[in-house]
RODO-2510 file (C-alpha; in nm, 4 decimals, decimal comma):
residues 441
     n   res          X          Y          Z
     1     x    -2,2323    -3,0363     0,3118
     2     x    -2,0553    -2,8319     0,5853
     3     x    -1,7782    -2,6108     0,5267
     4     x    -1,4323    -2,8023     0,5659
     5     x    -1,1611    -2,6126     0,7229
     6     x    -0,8261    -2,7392     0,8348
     7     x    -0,5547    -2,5924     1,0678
     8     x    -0,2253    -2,6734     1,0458
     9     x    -0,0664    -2,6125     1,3366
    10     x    -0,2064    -2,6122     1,7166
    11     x    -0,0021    -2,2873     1,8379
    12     x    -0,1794    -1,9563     1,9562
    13     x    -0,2503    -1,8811     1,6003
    14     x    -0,4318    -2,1797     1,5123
    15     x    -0,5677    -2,2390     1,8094
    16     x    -0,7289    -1,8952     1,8036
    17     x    -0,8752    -1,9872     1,4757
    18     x    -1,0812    -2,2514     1,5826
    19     x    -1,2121    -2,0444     1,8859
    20     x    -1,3362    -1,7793     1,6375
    21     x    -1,4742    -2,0093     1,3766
    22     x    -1,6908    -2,1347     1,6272
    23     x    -1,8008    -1,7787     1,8026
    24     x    -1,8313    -1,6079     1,4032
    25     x    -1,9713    -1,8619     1,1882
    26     x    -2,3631    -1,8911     1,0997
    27     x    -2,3619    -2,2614     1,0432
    28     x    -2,2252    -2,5090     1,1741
    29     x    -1,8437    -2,6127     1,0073
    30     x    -1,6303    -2,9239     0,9984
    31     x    -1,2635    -2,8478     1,1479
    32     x    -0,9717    -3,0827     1,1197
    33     x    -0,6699    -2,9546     1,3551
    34     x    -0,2736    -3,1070     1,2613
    35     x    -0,0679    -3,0547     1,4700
    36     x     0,2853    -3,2598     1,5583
    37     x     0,2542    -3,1673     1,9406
    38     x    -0,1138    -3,1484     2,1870
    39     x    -0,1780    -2,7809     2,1838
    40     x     0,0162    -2,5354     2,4237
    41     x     0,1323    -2,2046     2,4984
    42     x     0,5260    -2,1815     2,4830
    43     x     0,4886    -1,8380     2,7131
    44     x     0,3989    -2,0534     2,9965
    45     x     0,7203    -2,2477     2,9724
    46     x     0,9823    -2,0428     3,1489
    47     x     0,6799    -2,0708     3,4685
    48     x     0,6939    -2,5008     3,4328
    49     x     1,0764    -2,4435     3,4168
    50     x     1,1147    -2,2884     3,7544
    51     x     0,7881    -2,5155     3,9138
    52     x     0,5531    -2,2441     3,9769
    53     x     0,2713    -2,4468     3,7710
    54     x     0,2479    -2,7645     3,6948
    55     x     0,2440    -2,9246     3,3335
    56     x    -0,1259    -3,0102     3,2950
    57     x    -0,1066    -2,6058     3,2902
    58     x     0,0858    -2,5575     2,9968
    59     x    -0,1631    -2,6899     2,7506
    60     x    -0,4310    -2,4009     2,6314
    61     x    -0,7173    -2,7095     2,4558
    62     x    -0,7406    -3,0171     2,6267
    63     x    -0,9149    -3,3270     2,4401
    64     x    -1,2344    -3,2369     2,6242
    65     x    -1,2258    -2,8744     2,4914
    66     x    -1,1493    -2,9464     2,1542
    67     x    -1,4265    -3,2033     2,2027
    68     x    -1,7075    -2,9627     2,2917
    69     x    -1,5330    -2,7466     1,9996
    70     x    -1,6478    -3,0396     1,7635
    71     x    -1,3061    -3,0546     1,6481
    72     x    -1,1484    -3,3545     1,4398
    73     x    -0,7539    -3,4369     1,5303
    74     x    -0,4688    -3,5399     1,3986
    75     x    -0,1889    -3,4873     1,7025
    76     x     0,1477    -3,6184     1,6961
    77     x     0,1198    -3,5822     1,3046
    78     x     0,2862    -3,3115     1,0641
    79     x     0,1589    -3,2469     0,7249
    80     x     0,4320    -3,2746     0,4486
    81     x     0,2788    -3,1805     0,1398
    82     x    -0,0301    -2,9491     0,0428
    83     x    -0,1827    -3,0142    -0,3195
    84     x    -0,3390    -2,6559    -0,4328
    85     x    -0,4976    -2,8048    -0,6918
    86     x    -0,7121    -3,0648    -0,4929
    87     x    -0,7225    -2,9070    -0,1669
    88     x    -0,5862    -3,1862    -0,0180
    89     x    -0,3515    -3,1884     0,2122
    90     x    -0,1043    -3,5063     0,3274
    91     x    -0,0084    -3,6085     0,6273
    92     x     0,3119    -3,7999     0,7607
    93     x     0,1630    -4,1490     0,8159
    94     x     0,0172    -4,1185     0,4909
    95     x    -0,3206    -3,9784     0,5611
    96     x    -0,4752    -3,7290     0,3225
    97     x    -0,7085    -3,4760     0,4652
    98     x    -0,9422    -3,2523     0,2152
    99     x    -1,0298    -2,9038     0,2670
   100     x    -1,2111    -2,6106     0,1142
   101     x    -1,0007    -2,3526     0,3177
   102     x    -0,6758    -2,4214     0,5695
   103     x    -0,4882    -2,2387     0,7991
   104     x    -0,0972    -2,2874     0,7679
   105     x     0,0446    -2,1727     1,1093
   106     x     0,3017    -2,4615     1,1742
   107     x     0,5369    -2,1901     1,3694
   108     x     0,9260    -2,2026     1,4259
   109     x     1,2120    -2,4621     1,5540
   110     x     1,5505    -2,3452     1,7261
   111     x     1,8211    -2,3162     1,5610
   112     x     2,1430    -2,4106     1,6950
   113     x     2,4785    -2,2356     1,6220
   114     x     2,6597    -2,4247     1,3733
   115     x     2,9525    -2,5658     1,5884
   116     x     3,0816    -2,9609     1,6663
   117     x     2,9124    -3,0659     2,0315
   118     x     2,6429    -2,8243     2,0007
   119     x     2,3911    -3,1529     1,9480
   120     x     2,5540    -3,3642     2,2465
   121     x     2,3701    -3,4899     2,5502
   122     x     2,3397    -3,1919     2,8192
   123     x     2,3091    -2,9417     2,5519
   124     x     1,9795    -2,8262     2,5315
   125     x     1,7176    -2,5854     2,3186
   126     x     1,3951    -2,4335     2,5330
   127     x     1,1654    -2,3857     2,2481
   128     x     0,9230    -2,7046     2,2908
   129     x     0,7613    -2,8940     2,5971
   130     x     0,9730    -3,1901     2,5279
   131     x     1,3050    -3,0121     2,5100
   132     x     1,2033    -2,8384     2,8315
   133     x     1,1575    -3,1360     3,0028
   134     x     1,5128    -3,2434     2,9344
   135     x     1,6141    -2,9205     3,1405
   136     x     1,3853    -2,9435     3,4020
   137     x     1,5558    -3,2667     3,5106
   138     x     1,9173    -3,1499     3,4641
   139     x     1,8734    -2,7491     3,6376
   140     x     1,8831    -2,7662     3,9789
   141     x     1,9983    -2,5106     4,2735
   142     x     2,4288    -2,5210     4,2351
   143     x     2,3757    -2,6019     3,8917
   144     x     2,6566    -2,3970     3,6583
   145     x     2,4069    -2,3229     3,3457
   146     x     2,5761    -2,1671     3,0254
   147     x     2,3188    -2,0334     2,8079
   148     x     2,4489    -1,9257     2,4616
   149     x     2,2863    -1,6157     2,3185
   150     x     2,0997    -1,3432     2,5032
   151     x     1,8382    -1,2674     2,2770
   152     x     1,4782    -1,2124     2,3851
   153     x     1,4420    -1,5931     2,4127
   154     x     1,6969    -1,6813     2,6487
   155     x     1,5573    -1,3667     2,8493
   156     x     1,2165    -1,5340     2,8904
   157     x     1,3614    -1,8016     3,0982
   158     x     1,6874    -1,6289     3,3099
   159     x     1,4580    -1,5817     3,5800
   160     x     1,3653    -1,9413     3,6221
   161     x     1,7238    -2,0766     3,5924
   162     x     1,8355    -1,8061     3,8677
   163     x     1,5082    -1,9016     4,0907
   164     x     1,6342    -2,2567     4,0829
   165     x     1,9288    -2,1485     4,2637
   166     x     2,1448    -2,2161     3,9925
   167     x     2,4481    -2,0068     3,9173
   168     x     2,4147    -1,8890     3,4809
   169     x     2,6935    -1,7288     3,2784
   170     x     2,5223    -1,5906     2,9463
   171     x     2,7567    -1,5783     2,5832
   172     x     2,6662    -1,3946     2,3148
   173     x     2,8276    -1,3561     1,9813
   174     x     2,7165    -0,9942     1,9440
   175     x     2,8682    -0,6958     2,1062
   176     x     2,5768    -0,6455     2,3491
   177     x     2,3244    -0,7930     2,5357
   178     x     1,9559    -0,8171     2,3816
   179     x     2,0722    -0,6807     1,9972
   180     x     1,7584    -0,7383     1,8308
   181     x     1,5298    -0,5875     2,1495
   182     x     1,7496    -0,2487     2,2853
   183     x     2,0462    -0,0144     2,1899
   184     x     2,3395     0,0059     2,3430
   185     x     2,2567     0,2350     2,6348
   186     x     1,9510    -0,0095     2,7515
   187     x     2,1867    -0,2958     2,7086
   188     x     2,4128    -0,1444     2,8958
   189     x     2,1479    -0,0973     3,2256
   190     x     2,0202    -0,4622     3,1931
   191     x     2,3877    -0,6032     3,2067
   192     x     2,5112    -0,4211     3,4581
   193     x     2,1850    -0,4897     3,6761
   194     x     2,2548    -0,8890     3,5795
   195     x     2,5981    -0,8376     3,6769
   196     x     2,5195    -0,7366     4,0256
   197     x     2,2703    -1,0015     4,1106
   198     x     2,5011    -1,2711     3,9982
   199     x     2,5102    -1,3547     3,6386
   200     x     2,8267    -1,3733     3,4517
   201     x     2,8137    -1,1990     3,0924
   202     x     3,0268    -1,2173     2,8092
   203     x     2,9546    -1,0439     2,4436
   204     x     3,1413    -1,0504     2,1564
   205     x     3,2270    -1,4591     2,2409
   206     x     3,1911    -1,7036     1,9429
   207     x     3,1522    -2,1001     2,0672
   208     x     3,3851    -2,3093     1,8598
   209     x     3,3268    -2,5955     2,0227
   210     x     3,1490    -2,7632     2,2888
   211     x     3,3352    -3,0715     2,4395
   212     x     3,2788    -3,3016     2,7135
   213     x     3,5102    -3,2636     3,0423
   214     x     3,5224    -3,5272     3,3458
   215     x     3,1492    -3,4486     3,3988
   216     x     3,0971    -3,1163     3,2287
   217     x     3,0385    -2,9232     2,9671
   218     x     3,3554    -2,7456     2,8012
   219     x     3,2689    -2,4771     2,5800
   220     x     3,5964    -2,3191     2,3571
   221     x     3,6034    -1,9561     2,1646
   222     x     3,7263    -1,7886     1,8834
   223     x     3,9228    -1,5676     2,1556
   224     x     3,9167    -1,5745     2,5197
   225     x     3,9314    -1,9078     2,7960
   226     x     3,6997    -2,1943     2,8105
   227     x     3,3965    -2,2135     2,9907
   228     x     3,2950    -2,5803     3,1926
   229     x     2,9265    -2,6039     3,2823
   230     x     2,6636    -2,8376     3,3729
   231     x     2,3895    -2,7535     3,1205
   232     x     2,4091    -2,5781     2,7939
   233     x     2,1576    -2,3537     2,6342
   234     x     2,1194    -2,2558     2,3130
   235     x     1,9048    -2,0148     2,2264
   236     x     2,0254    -1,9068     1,9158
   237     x     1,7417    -1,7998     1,7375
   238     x     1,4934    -1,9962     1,5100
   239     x     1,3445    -2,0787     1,1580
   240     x     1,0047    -2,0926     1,0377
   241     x     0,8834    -2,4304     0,9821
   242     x     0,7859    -2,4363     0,5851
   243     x     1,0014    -2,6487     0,4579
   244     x     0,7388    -2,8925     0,3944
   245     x     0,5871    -2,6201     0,1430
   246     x     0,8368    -2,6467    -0,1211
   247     x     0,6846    -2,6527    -0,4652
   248     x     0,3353    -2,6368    -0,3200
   249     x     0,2615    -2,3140    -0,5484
   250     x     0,2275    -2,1371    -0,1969
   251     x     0,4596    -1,7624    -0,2197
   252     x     0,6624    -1,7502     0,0261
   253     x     0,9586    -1,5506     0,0670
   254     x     1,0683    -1,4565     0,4378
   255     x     0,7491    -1,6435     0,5121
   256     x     0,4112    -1,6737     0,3432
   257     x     0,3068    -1,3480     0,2183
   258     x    -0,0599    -1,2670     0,2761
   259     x    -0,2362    -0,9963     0,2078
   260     x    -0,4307    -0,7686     0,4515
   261     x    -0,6574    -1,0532     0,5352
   262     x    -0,3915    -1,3010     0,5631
   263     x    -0,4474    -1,4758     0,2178
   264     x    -0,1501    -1,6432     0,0494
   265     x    -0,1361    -1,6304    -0,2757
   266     x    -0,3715    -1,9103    -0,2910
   267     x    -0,7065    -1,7439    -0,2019
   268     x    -0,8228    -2,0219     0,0311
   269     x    -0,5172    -2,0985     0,2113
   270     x    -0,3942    -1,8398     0,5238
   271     x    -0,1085    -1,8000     0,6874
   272     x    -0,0472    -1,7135     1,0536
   273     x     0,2119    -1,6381     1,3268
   274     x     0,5524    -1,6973     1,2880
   275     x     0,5187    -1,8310     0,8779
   276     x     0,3558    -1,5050     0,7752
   277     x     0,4711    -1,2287     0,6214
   278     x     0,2168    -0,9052     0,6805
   279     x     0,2110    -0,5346     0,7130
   280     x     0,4275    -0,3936     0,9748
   281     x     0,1177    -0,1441     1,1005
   282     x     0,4071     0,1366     1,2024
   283     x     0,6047     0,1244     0,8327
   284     x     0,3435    -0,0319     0,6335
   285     x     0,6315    -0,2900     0,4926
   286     x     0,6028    -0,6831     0,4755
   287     x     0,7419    -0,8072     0,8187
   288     x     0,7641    -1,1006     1,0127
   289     x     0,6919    -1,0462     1,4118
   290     x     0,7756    -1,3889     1,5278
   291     x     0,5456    -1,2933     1,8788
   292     x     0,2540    -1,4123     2,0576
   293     x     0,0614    -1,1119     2,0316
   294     x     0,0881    -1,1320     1,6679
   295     x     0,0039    -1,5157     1,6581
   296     x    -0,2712    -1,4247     1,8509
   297     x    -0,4297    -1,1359     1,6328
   298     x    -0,3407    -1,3951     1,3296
   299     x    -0,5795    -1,6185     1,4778
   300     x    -0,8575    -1,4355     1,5401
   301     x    -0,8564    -1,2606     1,1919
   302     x    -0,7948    -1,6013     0,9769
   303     x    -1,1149    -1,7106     1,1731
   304     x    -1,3343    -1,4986     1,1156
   305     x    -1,2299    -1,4755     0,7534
   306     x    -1,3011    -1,8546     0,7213
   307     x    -1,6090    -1,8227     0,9076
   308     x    -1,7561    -1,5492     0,6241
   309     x    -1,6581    -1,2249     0,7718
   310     x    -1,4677    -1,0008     0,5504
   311     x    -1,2337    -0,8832     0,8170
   312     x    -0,8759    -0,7250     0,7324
   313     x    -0,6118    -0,6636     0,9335
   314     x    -0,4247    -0,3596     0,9859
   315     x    -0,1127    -0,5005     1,1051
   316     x     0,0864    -0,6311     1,3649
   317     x     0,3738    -0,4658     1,5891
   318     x     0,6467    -0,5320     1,6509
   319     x     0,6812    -0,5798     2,0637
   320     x     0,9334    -0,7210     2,2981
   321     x     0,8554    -0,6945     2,6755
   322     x     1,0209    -0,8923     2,9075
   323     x     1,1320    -0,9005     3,2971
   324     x     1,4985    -0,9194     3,4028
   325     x     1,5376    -1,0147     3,7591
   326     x     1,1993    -0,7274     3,8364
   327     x     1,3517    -0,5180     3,5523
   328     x     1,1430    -0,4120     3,3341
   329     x     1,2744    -0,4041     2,9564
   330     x     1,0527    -0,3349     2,6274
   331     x     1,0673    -0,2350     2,2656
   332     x     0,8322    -0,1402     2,0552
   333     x     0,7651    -0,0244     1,6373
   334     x     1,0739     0,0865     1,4409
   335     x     1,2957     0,1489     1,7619
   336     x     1,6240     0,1404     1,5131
   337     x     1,5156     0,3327     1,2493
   338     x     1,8436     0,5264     1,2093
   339     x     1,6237     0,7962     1,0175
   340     x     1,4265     0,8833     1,2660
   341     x     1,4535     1,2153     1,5425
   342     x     1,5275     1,0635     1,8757
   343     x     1,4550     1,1747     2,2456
   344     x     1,6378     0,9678     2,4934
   345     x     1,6431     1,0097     2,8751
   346     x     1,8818     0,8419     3,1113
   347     x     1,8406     0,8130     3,5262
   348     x     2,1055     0,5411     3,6260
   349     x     2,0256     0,5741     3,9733
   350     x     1,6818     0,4243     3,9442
   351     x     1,7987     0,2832     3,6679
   352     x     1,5791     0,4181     3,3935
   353     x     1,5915     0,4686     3,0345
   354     x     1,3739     0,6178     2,7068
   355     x     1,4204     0,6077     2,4306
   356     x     1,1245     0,7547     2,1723
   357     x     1,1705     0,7799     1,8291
   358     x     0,9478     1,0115     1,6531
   359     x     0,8513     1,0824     1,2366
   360     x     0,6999     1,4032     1,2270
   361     x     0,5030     1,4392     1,5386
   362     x     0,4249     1,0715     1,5791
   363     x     0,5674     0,8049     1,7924
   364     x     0,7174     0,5305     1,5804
   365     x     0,9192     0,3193     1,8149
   366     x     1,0096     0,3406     2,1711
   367     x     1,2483     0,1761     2,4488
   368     x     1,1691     0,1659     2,8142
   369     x     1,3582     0,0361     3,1180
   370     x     1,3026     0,0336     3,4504
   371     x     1,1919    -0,1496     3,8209
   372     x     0,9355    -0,3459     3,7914
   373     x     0,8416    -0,2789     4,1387
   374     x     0,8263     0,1638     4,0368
   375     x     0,4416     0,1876     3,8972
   376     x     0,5737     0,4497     3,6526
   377     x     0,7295     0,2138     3,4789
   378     x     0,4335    -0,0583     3,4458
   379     x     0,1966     0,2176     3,3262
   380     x     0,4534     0,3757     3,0766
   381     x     0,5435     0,0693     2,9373
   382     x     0,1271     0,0177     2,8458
   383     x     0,1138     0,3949     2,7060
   384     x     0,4119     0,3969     2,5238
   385     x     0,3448     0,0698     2,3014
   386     x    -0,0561     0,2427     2,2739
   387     x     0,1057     0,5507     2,0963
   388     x     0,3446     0,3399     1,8669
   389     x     0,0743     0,1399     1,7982
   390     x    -0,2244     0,3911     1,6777
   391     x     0,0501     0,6854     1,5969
   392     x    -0,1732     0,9541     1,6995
   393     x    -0,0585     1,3122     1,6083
   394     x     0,1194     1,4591     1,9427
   395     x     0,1170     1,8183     1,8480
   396     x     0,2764     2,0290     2,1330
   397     x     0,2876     1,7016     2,3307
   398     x     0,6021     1,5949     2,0857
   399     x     0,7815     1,9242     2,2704
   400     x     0,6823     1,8422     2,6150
   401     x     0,8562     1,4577     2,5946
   402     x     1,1372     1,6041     2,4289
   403     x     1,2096     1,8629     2,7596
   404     x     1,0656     1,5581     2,9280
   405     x     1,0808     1,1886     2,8131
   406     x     0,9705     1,0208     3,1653
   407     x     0,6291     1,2010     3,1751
   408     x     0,4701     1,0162     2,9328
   409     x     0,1183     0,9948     3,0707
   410     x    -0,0133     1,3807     3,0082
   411     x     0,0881     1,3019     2,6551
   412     x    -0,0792     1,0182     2,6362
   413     x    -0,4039     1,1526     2,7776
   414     x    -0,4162     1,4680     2,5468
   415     x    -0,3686     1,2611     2,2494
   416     x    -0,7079     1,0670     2,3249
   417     x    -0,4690     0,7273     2,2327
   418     x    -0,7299     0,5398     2,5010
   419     x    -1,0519     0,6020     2,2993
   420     x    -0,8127     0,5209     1,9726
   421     x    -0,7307     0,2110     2,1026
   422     x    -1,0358     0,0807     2,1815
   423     x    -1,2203     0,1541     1,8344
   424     x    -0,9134    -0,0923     1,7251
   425     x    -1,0654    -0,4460     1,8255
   426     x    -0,9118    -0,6888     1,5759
   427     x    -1,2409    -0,7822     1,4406
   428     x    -1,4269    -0,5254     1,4466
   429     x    -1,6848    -0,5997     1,6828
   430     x    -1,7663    -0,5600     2,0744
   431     x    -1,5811    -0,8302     2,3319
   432     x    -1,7733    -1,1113     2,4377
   433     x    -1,7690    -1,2410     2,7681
   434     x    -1,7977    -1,5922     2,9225
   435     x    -2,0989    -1,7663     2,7925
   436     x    -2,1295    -1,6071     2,4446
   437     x    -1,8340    -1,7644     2,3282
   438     x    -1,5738    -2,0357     2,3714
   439     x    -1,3845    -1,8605     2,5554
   440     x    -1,3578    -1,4719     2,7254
   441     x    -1,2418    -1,2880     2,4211
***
């Protein structure tokens, strides 16, 4: 009888799953996929938002592909209760589906601030193709759009509001711009480059209410005057979806903790993505990196575990890059570890700014700003997350970036992080290309 897996959860992480079950295993499996949505990248979103693709391109398996993947489906459906002791697993319409191993990597859901209005009509999240929809057909060019919070997620999709030709005022309850992505100087740069190309900003601004007025939004604060708008965003963070674990037997305390192959606690049941908690590979402490790339890595390890490989992970890091009207902004490893010596360089003009944060001679975390359109700042942004990531030893380099911080590439160079780096496939083994696999991984 073939091996039955099951994935819970048709994101990047279990998506990637399947894809490496297939290329790794030695005989042929049985995989079941749940997943309450057809499978598709949320990265992709901000480009549907703003028309540059169209929406057959936001979904990463079709039913053809996961047809020639021999996989069995259950979409539309969510799973609500997992029996450890039967390896069974039960489904909302009632359906039970057995396993010998599963996959949980059922992801996140926004979270909306806590205030009366914020669930009326023309207030919207942007975390799901559905809820995107709802914007697409209320953002158009004069539209006033009031997005509240300016974390990394509302950054993902500025650009499309603003290439819509609609006008965006951005509230956020902390007293900067991007608080869980840069300090204070980088938020600084990216608010006063917003600033000049349009967007209204205002920190330190808690929503007490959100009200509708002769047409509009009205949006009321702790302190300061009302906003009206057209469309409301909230992008106010989000939750891991594992409620539907309680008193399963699963650990789970942030998230699921695994272990350095991504076992729970129950040795045939994984976690992945945003509902894992794994090594932080710059601190070697349980985190949880809520990001694609991590998703991604999930994937591929939990696959080739279920396919027989013994493959363990060294762990993910933590990463934030996005592009502010062709600003580049990134983050990278423990960039606000208050314990650590710090080099920072500042050229307003340009505008630039470093920030490297170093333990010993290593690089532990690192912020970067900068055009998008200055080539020094697309290949420092690559070289700075390679040395967080491996943290070679810099020697004398550490002593040239502190006279220094903008010349990151001789550094880089010295320090051999390229051949590092590419030792450090996540499985362990050579690429393969376009008819060995699936898929070009």
């Amino acid at each position: 009888m073939p091996v039955r897996h099951l994935i819970i959860g048709g994101g990047t992480a279990g998506i990637n799953a399947i894809r490496t079950i297939r290329e790794e295993e030695q005989e042929k499996s049985e995989i079941t996929l749940v997943s309450a949505e057809r499978p598709y990248s949320r990265m992709v979103l901000p480009y549907y938002l703003d028309r540059s693709i169209a929406e057959s391109h936001v979904f990463t398996a079709t039913a053809a592909v996961l047809g020639q993947w021999q996989v069995k489906t259950h979409l539309g459906r969510r799973a609500t209760n997992l029996d450890i002791k039967s390896n069974t697993c039960t489904l909302d319409d009632g359906t039970r589906v057995e396993y010998d191993d599963c996959l949980i990597a059922t992801g996140s859901s926004p979270v909306r601030a806590p205030v009366p209005g914020a669930d009326g009509k023309g207030v919207h999240s942007f975390w799901t193709l559905e809820e995107a929809r709802g914007v697409i057909a209320q953002v158009q060019a004069g539209t006033h759009v009031v997005m509240v919070g300016a974390g990394f997620i509302a950054f993902t999709i500025l650009n499309s509001i603003l290439a819509l030709g609609a006008k965006l005022t951005i509230v956020e309850i902390a007293p900067r711009i991007l608080p869980r992505m840069v300090d204070d100087a980088g938020a600084a740069l990216v608010q006063e480059w917003l600033q000049k190309r349009g967007v209204t900003i205002r920190t330190n601004s808690a929503v007490t209410g959100i009200e509708d007025a002769k047409g509009k939004k009205r949006l009321r604060f702790k302190s300061g005057g009302d906003i009206a708008g057209d469309v409301v965003i909230m992008a106010t963070g989000i939750r891991t979806n594992l409620e539907w674990l309680k008193d399963s037997g699963i650990a789970i305390k942030r998230a699921i903790v695994v272990d350095d192959q991504l076992r729970s606690n129950v040795p045939n049941v994984y976690g992945a993505g945003d509902v894992a908690e794994g090594k932080d590979v710059v601190t070697g402490e349980a985190a949880v990196h809520a990001i694609e790339p991590t998703a991604q890595e999930h994937g591929r390890v939990v696959g080739a575990n279920m396919a027989g490989k013994n493959v363990r992970y060294r762990g993910s890091l933590l990463a934030n890059i996005v592009e502010v009207c062709h600003l580049d902004v990134a983050s990278f490893g423990a960039w606000e570890d208050a314990k650590a010596e710090t080099i920072t360089g500042l050229r307003k003009d340009r505008p630039a700014y470093r920030k490297l944060l170093f333990r010993g001679d290593r690089l532990t975390g690192a912020i970067i700003l900068g055009p998008s359109s200055d080539i020094w700042t697309t290949n420092d942004v690559g070289m700075l997350k390679g040395l967080v990531q491996t943290g070679v030893s810099l020697g004398r380099w550490k002593a040239h970036l502190e006279r220094n911080p903008f010349d990151i590439k001789p550094a880089f160079i010295a320090s051999r992080t390229t051949g590092t780096l590419l030792l450090e496939t996540v499985l362990g083994r050579p690429s393969k290309a376009p008819g060995d696999s699936p898929v070009a991984v």
